[in-house]
N, C-alpha and C positions, 0 to 999 in steps of 0.2 A: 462422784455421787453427790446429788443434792442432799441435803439435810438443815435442821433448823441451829448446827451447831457453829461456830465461827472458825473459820481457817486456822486460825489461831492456835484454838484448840484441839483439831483432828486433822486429820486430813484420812477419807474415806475412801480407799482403796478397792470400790465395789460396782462394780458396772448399772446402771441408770436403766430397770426393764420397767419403770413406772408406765400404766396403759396397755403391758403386752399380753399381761396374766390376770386371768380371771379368777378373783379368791372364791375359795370354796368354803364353806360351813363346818362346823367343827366334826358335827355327825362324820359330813362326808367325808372330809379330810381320816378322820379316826376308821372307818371302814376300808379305805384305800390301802392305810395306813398297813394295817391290820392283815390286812389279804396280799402286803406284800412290796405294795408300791412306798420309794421314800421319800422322807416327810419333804426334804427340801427339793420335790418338784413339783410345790403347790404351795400357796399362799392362804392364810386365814383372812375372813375376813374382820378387820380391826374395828371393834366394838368401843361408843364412849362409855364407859362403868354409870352404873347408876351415881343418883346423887349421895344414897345411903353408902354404898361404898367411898365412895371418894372423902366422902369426911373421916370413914376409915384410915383413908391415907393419909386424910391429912392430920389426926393423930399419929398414925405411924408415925410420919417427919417428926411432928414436934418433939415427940417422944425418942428418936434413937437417929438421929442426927447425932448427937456427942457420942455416942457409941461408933458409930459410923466413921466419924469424922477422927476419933481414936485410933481405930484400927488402920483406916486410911495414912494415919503418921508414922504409927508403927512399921507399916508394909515400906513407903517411902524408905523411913530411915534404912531399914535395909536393903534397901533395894540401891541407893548410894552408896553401904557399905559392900555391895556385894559384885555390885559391876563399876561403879563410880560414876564420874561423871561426864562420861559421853557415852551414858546410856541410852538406847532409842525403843522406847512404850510402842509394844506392837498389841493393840488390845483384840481382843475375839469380838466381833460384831456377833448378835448387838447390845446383849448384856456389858460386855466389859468394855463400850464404849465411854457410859458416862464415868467407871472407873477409874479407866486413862487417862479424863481429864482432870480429875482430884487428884491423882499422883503427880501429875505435870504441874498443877496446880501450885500444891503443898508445896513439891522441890522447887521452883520459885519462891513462893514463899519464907522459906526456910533456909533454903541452902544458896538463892537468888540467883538460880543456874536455869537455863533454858533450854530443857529438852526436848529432842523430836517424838511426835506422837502419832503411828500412823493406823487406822484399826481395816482387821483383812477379815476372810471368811474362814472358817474351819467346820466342816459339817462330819459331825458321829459317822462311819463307813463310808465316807466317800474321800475322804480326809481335807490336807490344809490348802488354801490357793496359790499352788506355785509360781502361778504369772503376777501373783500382789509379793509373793516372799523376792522372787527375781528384782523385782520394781525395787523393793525396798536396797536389795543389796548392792544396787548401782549403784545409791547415792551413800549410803554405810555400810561398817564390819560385820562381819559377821557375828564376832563374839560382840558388840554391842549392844544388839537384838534383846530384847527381853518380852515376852509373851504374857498378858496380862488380862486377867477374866474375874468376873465379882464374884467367886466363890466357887466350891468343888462339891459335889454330890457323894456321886461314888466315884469321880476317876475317871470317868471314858473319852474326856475331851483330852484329859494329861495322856492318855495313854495313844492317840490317836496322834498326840504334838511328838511323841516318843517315836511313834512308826516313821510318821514324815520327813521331821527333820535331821535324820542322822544322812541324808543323802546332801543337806547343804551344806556339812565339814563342821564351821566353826560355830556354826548357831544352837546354844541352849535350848533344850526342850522346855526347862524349868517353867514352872507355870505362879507367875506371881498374883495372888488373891488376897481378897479383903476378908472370906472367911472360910474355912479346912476345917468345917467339922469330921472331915474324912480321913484325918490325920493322917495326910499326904504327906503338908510340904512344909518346909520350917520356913518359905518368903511367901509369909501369910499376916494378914493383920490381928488375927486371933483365932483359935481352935473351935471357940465357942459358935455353936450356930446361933447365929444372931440376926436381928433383922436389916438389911439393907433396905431402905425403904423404895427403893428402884427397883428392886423383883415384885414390888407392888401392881406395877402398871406393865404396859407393852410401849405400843410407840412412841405415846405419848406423856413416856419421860427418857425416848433413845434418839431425839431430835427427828421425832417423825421419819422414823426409817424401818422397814421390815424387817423384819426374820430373814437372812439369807437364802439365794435361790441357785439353785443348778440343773439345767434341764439342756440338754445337747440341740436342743431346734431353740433355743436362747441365748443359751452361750456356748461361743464359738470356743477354740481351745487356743486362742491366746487373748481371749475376753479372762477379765476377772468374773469372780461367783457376781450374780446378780441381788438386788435390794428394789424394792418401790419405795416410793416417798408420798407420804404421804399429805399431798399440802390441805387434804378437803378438812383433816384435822387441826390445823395451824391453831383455831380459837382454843384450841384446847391443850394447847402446849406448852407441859410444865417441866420442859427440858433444864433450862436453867435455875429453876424456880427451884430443882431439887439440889442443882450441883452448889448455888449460893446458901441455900439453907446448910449443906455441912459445911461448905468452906468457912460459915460464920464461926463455928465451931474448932477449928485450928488451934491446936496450942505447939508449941516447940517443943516439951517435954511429954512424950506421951508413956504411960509405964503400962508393962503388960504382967496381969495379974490375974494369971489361969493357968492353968497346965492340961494337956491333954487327957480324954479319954484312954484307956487302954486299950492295945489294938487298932486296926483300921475300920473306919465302915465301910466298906463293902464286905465285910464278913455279918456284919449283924445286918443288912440288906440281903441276902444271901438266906440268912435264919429266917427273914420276914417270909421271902419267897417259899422257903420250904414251907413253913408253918399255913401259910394259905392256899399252897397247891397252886403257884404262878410257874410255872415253866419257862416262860422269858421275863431272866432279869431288869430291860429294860421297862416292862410296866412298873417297877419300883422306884420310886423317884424320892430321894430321902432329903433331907431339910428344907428349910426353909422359902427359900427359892426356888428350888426345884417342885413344893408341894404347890405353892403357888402361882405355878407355871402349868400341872396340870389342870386344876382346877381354872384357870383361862383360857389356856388353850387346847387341852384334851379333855376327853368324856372320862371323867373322875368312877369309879366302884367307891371308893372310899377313903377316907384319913383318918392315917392315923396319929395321935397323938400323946405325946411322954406323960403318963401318970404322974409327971412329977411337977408339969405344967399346966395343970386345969386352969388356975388363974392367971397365965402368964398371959399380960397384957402386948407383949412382942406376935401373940397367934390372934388378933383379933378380930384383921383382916383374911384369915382363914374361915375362923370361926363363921364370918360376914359370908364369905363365896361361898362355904358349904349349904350355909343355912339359904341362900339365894338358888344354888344348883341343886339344892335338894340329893344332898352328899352325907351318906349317915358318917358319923365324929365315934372312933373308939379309942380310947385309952390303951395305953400299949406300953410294959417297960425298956423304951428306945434311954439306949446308953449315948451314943455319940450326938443323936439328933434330939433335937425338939418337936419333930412333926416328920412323918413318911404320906407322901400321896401315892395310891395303887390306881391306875390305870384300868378301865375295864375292859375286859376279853369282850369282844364282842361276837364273839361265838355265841359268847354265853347270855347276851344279849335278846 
């Protein structure tokens, strides 16, 4: 798979359908969606943000790189104490690609060990790609493997890595993330929803690569899941530009200094739904990442927002896309999260 990333640092285990799929609109995508058809047999089409956004973002960097770049140490160090070192970084395309490469990064860095880093597909209900997990296990262990994504929501990708991989023996399901406001997993960078400033953008800061694709008239069953690449955006590629802005940030001593929420969230996601009369939990999309993912790429009802956040300069970038999408902002006493995005029914539409 083409991408703006260096061998180096991935190597992208994803079949090349650049030119065969014709992206669709968000509307339409959301009404397929919605009436039944799934999300990954269709492509969005990849928008460049306004200017007023992007200076969003680029406050976000400035501002929570060290944050970022923390939690990234944190997850490392254990991530050596927990498999050691001949570990092999399996990241979930395509958020947890630029991930991957800060964890392979750092352990260089740090530890001066050189691990393999390979990123596959895993799509909610259709699950993980077993012609990229096969690929992988020709060349390493099984118990080596380790599975790595920028953050956890409510759980459905860990639980979807739970369904699939107990068929390949020695491979962890474990899912190692940079932030568990869902208080999943203990190989996590920190509990806190925080902002990673890569759930900011789409392509272009995941080395000009799609959202993964699965569609049986595209891929064959011993193809990998499918990806485009997008080279028409190249001017606009701030792939690296995010992964050296946290690596500047690197220290060897990182301390973690938070303790979890009580309980998990997917039960206060669960309270939001009943409280609003959503019937499918999927339109709930809780932190930070995730609220910012529908707001770019689905038709937003609304965000919500922790009462206890009005001035938190980490939701600014939310603040910016609502006020842009024309997306009413309610305050809401969210325990685990900082920001829940609601999905709109578009029944009700």
């Amino acid at each position: 798979m083409r991408s703006s990333y260096c061998k180096e640092d991935v190597i992208i285990l994803l079949k090349d359908i650049t030119g065969m799929v014709e992206p669709q609109s968000t509307e339409e995508r959301e009404r397929l969606i919605q009436s039944g058809k799934h999300y990954c047999e269709m492509l969005p089409i990849e928008y460049i943000p306004t200017e007023k956004y992007m200076k969003t973002y680029r406050e976000a960097l400035k501002n929570y790189a060290e944050p970022t770049a923390r939690a990234v140490g944190i997850l490392a160090d254990k991530i050596i104490q927990r498999k050691g070192k001949a570990v092999v970084l399996v990241s979930l395309a395509r958020a947890g690609i630029p991930i991957g490469i800060l964890i392979k990064r750092y352990i260089k860095w740090k530890y001066q060990i050189e691990v393999m880093h390979y990123s596959i597909s895993i799509i909610r209900g259709k699950g993980i790609d077993e012609n990229a997990v096969n690929y992988i296990l020709k060349h390493h262990r099984g118990k080596d493997i380790l599975f790595v994504d920028g953050w956890i929501g409510k759980g459905a990708i860990l639980k979807e890595l739970e369904k699939d991989v107990a068929a390949f023996g020695q491979i962890s399901p474990e899912l190692a993330v940079i932030a568990d406001p869902a208080n999943i997993t203990d190989l996590c960078g920190t509990h806190e929803d925080i902002l990673i400033p890569s759930s900011c953008l789409n392509s272009t800061v995941s080395g000009l690569v799609s959202r993964t694709f699965l569609r049986d008239d595209i891929i064959g069953k011993d193809d990998f899941h499918g990806a485009v690449y997008y080279e028409e955006l190249k001017d606009s590629d701030l792939s690296y530009e995010f992964i050296e802005a946290i690596e500047k940030e690197f220290k060897k001593e990182n301390h973690i200094r938070e303790s979890a929420a009580e309980g998990k969230g997917v039960d206060e996601v669960r309270k939001i739904a009943k409280q609003y009369e959503i019937g499918d939990i999927n339109l709930v999309k809780p932190g930070i990442g995730e609220t910012t993912r529908v707001l770019l790429r689905r038709v937003p009802w609304k965000v919500l927002i922790s009462d206890k956040c009005k001035d938190d300069i980490s939701l600014a970038h939310i603040f910016r896309l609502a006020e842009e999408k024309r997306v009413p902002v309610e305050y809401y006493p969210l325990k685990h999260y900082k920001t829940c995005g609601i999905i709109k029914k578009l029944a009700d539409a």
